[in-house]
C-alpha positions as CSV (number, residue, x, y, z in Angstrom):
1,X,3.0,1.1,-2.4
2,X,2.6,-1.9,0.3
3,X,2.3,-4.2,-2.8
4,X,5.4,-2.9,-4.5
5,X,7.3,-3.4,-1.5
6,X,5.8,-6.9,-0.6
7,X,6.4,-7.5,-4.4
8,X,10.2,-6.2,-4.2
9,X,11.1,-8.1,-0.9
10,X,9.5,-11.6,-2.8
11,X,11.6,-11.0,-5.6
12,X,14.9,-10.3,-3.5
13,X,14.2,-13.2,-0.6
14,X,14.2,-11.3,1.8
15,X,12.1,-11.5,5.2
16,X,8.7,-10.1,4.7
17,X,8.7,-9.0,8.1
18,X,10.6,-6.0,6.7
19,X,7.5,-4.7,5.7
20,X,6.3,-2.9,9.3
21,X,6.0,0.2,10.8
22,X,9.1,-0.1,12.3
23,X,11.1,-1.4,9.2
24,X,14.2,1.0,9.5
25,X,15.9,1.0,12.6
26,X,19.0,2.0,13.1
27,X,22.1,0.4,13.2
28,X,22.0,0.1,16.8
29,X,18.8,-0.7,16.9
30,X,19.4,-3.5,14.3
31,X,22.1,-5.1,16.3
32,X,20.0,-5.9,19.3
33,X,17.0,-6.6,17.2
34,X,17.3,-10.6,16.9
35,X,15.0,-10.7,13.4
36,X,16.8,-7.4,12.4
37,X,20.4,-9.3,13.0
38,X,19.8,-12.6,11.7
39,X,17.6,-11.3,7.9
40,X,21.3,-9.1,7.9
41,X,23.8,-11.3,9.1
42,X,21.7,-14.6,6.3
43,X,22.0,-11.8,3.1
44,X,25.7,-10.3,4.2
45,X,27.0,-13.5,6.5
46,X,28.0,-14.1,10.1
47,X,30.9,-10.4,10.1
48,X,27.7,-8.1,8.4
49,X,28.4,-5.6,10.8
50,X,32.1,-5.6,11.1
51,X,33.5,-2.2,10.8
52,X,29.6,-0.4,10.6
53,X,29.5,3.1,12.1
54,X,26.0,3.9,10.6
55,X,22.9,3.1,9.2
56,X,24.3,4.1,5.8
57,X,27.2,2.0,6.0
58,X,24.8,-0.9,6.2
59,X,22.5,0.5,2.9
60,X,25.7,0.9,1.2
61,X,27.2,-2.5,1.6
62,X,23.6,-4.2,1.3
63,X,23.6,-2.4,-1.9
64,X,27.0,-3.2,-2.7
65,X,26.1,-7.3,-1.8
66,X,22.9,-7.3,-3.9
67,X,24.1,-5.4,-6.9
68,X,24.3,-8.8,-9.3
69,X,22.3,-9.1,-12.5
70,X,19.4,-11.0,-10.8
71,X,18.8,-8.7,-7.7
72,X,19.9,-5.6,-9.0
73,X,17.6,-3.2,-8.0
74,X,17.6,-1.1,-11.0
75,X,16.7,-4.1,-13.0
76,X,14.0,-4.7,-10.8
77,X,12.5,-1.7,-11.2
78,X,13.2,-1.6,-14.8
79,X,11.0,-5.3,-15.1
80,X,8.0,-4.0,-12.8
81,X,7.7,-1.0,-14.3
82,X,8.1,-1.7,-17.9
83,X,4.7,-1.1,-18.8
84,X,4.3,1.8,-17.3
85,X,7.5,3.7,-18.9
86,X,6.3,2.3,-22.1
87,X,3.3,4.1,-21.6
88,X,4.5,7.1,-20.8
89,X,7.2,7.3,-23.1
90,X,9.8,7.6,-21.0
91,X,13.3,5.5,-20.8
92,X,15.6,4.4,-18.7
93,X,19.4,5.4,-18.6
94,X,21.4,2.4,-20.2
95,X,22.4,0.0,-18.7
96,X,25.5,0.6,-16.3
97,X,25.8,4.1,-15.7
């Protein structure tokens, strides 16, 4: 699982640093957190936690940000895990819904 994740946040840029014990703070905690602030605030820019009244308001805009054809995490999932579907014979849900 550590390898999928380290794998995931390569293929998205993102700070591998993510990747700890302590990896989902809360939005509060976030905000004070310097690393935590600055990996947001360089994916969603300088206003990323304008209007943010929970930790799910961030997951949903972070999804929201990164939902383009090269970091869509569907896709993602779909390309490491080819293999493995193929394998088992199972399939996806096309693409869009």
């Amino acid at each position: 699982m550590d390898d999928d994740l380290t794998t995931l946040l390569d293929a998205l840029h993102w700070d591998q640093s993510l990747n700890t014990e302590q990896a989902h703070p809360s939005l509060e905690e976030c905000k004070q957190n310097s690393k935590c602030r600055s990996t947001i605030e360089a994916q969603l820019g300088a206003d990323a936690f304008a209007g943010m009244q929970s930790s799910g308001d961030l997951a949903q805009k972070l999804y929201q940000h990164g939902s383009t054809p090269e970091l869509d995490l569907i896709e993602l999932v779909r390309r490491r895990y080819a293999g493995d579907v193929a394998a088992g014979g199972y399939s996806y849900p096309p693409r869009g819904e």
